[in-house]
MDTraj code that builds the backbone (N, CA, C; nanometers):
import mdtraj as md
import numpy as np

residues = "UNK UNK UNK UNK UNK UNK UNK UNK UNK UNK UNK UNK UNK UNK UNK UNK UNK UNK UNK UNK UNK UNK UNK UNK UNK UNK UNK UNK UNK UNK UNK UNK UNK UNK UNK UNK UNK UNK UNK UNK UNK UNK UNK UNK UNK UNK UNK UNK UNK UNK UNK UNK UNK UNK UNK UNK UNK UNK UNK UNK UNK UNK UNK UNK UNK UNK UNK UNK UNK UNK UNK UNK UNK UNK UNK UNK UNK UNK UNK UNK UNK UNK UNK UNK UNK UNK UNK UNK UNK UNK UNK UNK UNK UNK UNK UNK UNK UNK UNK UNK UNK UNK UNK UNK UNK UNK UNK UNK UNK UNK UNK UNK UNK UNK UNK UNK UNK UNK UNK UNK UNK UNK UNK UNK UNK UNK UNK UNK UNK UNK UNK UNK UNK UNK".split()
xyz = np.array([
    [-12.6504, -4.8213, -12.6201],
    [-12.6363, -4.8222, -12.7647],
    [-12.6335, -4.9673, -12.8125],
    [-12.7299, -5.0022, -12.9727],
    [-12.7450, -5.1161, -12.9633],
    [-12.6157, -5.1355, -13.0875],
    [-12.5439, -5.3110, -13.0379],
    [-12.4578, -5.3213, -13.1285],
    [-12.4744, -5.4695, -13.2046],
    [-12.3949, -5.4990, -13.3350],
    [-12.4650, -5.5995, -13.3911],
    [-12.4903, -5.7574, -13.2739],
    [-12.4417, -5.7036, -13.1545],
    [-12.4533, -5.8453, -13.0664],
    [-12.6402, -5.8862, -12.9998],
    [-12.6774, -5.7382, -13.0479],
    [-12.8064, -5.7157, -13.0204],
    [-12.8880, -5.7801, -13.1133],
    [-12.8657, -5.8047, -13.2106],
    [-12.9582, -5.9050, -13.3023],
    [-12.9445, -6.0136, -13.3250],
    [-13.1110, -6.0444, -13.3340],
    [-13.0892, -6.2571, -13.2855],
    [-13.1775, -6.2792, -13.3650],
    [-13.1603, -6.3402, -13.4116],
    [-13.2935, -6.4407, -13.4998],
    [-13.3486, -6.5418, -13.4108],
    [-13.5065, -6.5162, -13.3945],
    [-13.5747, -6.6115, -13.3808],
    [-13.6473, -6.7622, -13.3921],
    [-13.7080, -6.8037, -13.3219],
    [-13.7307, -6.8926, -13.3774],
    [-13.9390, -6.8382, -13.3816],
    [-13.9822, -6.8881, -13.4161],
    [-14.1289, -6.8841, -13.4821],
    [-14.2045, -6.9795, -13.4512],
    [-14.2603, -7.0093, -13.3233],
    [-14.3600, -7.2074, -13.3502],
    [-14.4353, -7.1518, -13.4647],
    [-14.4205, -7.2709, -13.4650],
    [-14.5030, -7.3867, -13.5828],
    [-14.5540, -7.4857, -13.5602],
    [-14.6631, -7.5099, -13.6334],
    [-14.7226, -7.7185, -13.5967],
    [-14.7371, -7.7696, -13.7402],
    [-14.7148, -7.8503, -13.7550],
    [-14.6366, -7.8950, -13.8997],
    [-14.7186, -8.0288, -13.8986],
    [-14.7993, -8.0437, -13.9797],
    [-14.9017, -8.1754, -14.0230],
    [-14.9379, -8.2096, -14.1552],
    [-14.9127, -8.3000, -14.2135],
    [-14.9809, -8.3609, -14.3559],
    [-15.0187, -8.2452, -14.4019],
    [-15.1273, -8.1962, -14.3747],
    [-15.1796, -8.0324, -14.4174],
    [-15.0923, -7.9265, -14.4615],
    [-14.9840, -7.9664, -14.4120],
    [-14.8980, -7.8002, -14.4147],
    [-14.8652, -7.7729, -14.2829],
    [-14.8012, -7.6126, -14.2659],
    [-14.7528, -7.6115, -14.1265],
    [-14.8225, -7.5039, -14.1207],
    [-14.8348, -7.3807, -14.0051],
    [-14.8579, -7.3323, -13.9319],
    [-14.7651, -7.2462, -13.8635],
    [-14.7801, -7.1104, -13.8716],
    [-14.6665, -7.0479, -13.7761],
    [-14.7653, -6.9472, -13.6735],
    [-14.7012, -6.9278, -13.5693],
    [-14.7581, -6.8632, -13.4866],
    [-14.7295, -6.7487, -13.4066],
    [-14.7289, -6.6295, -13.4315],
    [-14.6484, -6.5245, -13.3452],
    [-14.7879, -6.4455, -13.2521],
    [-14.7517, -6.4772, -13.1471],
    [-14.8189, -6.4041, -13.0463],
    [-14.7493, -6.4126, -12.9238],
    [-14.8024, -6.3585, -12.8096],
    [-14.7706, -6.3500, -12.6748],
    [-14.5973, -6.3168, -12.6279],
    [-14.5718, -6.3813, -12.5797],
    [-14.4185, -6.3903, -12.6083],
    [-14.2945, -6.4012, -12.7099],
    [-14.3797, -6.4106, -12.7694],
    [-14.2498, -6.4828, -12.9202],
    [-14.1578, -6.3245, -12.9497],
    [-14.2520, -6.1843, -12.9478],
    [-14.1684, -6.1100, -12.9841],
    [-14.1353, -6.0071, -12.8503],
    [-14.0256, -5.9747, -12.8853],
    [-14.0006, -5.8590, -12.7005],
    [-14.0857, -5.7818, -12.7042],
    [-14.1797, -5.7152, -12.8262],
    [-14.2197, -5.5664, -12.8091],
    [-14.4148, -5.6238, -12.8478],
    [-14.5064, -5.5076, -12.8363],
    [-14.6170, -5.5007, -12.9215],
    [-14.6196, -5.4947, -13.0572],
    [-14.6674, -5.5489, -13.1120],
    [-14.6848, -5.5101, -13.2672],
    [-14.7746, -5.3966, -13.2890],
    [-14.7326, -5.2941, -13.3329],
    [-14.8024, -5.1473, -13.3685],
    [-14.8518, -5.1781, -13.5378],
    [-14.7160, -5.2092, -13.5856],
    [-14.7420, -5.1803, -13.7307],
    [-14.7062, -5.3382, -13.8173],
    [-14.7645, -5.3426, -13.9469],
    [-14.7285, -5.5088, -13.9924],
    [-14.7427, -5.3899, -14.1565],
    [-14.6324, -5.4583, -14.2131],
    [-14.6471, -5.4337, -14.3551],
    [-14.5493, -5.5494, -14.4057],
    [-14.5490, -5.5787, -14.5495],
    [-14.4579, -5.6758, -14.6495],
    [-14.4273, -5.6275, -14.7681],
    [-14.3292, -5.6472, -14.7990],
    [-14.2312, -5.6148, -14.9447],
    [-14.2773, -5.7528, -15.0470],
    [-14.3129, -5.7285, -15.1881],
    [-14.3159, -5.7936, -15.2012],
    [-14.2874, -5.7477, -15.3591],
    [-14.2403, -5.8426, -15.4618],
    [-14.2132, -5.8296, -15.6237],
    [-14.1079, -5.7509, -15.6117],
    [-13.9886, -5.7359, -15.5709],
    [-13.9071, -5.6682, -15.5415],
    [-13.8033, -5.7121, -15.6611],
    [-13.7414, -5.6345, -15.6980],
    [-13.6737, -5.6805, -15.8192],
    [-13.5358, -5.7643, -15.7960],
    [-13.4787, -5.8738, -15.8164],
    [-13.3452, -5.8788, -15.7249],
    [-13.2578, -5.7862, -15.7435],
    [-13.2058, -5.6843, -15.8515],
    [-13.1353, -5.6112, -15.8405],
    [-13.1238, -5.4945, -15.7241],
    [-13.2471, -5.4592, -15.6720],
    [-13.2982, -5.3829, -15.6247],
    [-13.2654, -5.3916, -15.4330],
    [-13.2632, -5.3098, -15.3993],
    [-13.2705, -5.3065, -15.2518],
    [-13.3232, -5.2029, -15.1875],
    [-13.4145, -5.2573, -15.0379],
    [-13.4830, -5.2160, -14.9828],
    [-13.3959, -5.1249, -14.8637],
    [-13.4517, -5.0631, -14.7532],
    [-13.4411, -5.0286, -14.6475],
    [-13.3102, -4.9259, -14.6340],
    [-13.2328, -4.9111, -14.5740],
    [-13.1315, -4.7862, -14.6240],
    [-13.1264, -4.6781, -14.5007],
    [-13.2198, -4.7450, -14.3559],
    [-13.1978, -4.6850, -14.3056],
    [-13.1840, -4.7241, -14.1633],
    [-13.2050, -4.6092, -14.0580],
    [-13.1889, -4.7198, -13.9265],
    [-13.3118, -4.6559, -13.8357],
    [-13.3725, -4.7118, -13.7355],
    [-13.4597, -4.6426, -13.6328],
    [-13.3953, -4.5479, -13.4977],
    [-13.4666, -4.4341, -13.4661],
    [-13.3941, -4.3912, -13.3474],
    [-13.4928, -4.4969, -13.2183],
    [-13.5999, -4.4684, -13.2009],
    [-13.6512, -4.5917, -13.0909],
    [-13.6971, -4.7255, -13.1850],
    [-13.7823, -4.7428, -13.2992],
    [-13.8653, -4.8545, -13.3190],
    [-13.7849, -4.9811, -13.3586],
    [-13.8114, -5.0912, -13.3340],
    [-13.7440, -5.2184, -13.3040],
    [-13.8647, -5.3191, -13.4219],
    [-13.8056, -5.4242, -13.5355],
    [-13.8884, -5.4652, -13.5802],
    [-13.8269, -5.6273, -13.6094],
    [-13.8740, -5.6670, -13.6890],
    [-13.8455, -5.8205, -13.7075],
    [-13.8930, -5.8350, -13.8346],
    [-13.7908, -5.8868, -13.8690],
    [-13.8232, -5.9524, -14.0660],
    [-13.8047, -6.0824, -14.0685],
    [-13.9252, -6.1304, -14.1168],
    [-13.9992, -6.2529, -14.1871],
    [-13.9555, -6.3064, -14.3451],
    [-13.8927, -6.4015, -14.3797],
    [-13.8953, -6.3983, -14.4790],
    [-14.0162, -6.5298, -14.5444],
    [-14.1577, -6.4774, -14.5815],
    [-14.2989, -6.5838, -14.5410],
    [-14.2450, -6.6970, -14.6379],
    [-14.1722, -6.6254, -14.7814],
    [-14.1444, -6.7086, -14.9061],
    [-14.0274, -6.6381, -14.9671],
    [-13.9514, -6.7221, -15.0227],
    [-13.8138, -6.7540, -15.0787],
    [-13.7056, -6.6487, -14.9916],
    [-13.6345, -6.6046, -15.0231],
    [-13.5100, -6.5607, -14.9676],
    [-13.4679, -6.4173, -14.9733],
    [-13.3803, -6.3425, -14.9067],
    [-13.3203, -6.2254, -14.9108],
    [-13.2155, -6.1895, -14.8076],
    [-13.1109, -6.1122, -14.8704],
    [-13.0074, -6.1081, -14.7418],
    [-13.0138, -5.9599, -14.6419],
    [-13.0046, -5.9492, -14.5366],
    [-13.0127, -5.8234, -14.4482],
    [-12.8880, -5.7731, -14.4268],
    [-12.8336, -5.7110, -14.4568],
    [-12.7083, -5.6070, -14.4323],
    [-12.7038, -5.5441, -14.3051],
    [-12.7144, -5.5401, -14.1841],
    [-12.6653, -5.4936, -14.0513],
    [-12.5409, -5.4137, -14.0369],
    [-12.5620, -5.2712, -13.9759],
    [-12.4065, -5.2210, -13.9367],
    [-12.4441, -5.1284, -13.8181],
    [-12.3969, -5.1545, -13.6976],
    [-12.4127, -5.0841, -13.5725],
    [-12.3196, -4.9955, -13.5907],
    [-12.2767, -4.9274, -13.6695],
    [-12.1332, -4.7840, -13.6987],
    [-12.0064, -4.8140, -13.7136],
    [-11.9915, -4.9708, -13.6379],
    [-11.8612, -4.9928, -13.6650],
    [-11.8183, -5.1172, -13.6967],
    [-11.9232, -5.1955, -13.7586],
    [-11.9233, -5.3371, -13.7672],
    [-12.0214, -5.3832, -13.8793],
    [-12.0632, -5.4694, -13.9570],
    [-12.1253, -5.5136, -14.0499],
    [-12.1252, -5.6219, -14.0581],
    [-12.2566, -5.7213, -14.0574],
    [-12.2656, -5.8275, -14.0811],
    [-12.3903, -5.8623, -14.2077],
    [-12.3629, -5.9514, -14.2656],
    [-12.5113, -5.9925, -14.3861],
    [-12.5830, -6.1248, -14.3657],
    [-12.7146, -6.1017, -14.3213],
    [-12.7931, -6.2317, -14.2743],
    [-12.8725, -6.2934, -14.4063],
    [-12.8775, -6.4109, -14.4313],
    [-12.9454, -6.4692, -14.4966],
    [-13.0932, -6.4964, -14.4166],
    [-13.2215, -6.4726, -14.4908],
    [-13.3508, -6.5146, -14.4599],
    [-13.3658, -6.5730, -14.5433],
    [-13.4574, -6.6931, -14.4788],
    [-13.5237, -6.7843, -14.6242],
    [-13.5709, -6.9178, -14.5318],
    [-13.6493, -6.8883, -14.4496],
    [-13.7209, -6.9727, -14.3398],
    [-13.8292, -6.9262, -14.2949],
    [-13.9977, -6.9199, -14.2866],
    [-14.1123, -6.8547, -14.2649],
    [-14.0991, -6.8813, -14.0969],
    [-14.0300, -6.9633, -14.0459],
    [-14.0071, -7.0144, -13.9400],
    [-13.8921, -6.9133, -13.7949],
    [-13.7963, -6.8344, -13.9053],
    [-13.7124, -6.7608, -13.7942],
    [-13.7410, -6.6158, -13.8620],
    [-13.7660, -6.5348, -13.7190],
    [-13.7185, -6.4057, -13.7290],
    [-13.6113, -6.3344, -13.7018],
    [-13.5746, -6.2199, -13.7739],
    [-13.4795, -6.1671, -13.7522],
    [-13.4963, -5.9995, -13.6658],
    [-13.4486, -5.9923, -13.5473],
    [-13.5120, -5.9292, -13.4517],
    [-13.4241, -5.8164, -13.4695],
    [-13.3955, -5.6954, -13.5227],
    [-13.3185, -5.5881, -13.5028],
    [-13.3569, -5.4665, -13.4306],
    [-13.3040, -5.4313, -13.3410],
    [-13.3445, -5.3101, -13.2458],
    [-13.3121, -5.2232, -13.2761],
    [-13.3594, -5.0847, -13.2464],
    [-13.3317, -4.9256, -13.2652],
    [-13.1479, -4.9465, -13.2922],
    [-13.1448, -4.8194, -13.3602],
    [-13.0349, -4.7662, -13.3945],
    [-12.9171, -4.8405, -13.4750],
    [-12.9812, -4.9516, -13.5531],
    [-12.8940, -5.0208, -13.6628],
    [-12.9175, -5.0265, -13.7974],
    [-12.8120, -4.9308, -13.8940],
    [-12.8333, -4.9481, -14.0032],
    [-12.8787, -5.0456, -14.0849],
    [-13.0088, -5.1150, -14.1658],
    [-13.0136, -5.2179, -14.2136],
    [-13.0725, -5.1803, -14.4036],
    [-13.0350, -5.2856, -14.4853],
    [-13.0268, -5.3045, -14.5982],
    [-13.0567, -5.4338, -14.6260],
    [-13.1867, -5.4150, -14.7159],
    [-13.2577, -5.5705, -14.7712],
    [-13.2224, -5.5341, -14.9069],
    [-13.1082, -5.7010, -14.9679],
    [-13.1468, -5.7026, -15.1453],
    [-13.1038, -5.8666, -15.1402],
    [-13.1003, -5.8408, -15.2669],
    [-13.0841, -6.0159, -15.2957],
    [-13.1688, -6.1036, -15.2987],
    [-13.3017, -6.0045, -15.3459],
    [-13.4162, -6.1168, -15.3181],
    [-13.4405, -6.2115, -15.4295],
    [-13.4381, -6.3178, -15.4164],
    [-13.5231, -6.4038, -15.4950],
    [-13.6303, -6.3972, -15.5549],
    [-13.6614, -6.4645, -15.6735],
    [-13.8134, -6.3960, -15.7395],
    [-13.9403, -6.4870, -15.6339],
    [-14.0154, -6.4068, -15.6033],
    [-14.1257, -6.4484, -15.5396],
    [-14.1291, -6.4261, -15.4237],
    [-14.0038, -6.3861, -15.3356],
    [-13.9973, -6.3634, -15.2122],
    [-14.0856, -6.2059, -15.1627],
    [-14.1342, -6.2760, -15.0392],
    [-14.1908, -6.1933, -14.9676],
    [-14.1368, -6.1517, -14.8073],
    [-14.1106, -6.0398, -14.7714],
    [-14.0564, -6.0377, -14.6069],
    [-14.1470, -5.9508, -14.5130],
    [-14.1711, -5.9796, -14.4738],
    [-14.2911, -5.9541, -14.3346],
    [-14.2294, -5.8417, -14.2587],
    [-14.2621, -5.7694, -14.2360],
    [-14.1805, -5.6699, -14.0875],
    [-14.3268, -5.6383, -13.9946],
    [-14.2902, -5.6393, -13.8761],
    [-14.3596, -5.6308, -13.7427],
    [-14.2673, -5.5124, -13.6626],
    [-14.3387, -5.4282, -13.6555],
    [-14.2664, -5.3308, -13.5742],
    [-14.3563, -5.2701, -13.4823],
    [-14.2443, -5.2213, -13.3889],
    [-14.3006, -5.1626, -13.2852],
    [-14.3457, -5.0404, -13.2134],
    [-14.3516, -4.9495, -13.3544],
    [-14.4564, -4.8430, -13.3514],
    [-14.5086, -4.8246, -13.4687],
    [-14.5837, -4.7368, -13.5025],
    [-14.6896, -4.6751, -13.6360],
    [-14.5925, -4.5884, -13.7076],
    [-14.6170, -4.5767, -13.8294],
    [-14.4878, -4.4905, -13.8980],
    [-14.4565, -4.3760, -13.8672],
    [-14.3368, -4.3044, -13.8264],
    [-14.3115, -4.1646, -13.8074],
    [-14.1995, -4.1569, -13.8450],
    [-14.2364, -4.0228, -13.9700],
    [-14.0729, -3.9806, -14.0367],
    [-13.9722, -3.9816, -13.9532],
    [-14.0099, -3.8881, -13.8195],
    [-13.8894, -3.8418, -13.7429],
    [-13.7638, -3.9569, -13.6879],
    [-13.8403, -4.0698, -13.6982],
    [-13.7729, -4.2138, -13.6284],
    [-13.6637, -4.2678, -13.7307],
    [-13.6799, -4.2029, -13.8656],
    [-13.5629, -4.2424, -13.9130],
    [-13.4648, -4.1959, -13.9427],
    [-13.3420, -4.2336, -13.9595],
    [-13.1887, -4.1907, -13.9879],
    [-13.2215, -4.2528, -14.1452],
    [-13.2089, -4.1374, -14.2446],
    [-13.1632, -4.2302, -14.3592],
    [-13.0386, -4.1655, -14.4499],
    [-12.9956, -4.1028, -14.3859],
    [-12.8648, -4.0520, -14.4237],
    [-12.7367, -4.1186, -14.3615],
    [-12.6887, -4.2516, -14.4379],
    [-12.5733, -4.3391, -14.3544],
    [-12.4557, -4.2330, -14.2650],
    [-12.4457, -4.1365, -14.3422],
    [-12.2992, -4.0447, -14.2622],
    [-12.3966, -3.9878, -14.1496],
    [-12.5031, -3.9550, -14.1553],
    [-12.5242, -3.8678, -14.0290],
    [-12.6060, -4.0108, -13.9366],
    [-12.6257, -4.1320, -13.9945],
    [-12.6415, -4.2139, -13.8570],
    [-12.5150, -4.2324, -13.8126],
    [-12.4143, -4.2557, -13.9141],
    [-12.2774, -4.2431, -13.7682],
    [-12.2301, -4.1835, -13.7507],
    [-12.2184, -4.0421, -13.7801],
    [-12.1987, -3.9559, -13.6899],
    [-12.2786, -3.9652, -13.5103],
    [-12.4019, -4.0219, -13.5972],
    [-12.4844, -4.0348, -13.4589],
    [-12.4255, -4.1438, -13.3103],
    [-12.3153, -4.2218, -13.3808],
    [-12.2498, -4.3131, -13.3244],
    [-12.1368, -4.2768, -13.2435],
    [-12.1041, -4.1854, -13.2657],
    [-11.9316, -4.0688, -13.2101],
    [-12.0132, -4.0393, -13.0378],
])
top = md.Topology()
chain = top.add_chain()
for i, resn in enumerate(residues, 1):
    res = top.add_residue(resn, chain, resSeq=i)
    for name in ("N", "CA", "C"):
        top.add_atom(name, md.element.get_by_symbol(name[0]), res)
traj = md.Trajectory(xyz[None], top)
């Protein structure tokens, strides 16, 4: 069972020149395959995303431009991550409640996950993911 000790933020190379920088995710950078890539984007700040948790799929949020905070709770614990670096990911594995708001105007967040969408994979009923935790 995964608990909030299970999530790490990454780091992302980059090559950073007069030009601008460069980020690079391939090969190693993430534990899993990338199945699926989608982004949030014009999100209102009042507003919040996500609300739920995965039974297997494992993903990583990008924040490409300006900022947003991630809400984490493994059933018995809660922590809130700040994004706002195109540079680190935030790596959360199966079975943790998560919650995106607080976005900034213009912000965009990347998710990379590690399968193709399937209803069945999600918990989005907070009492019956922890129940799922007992």
């Amino acid at each position: 069972m995964n608990t909030l000790d299970n999530i790490v933020q990454i780091e992302i190379p980059s090559l950073k020149d007069p030009r601008g920088s460069l980020a690079i995710i391939e090969g190693e950078v993430l534990p899993f395959s990338v199945e699926r890539v989608y982004y949030l984007y014009d999100v209102p700040s009042d507003a919040y995303r996500g609300g739920h948790a995965h039974k297997s799929l494992v993903q990583c949020l990008v924040a490409l431009s300006g900022s947003f905070e991630v809400l984490v709770d493994d059933g018995l614990n809660q922590r809130r991550i700040m994004l706002n670096k195109p540079d680190i990911g935030l790596l959360i594995p199966s079975g943790i409640w998560r919650e995106l708001d607080n976005f900034s105007s213009g912000s965009v967040c990347l998710v990379l996950a590690s399968e193709v969408f399937d209803e069945s994979d999600y918990i989005r009923d907070y009492n019956e993911f922890k129940d799922s935790k007992i």
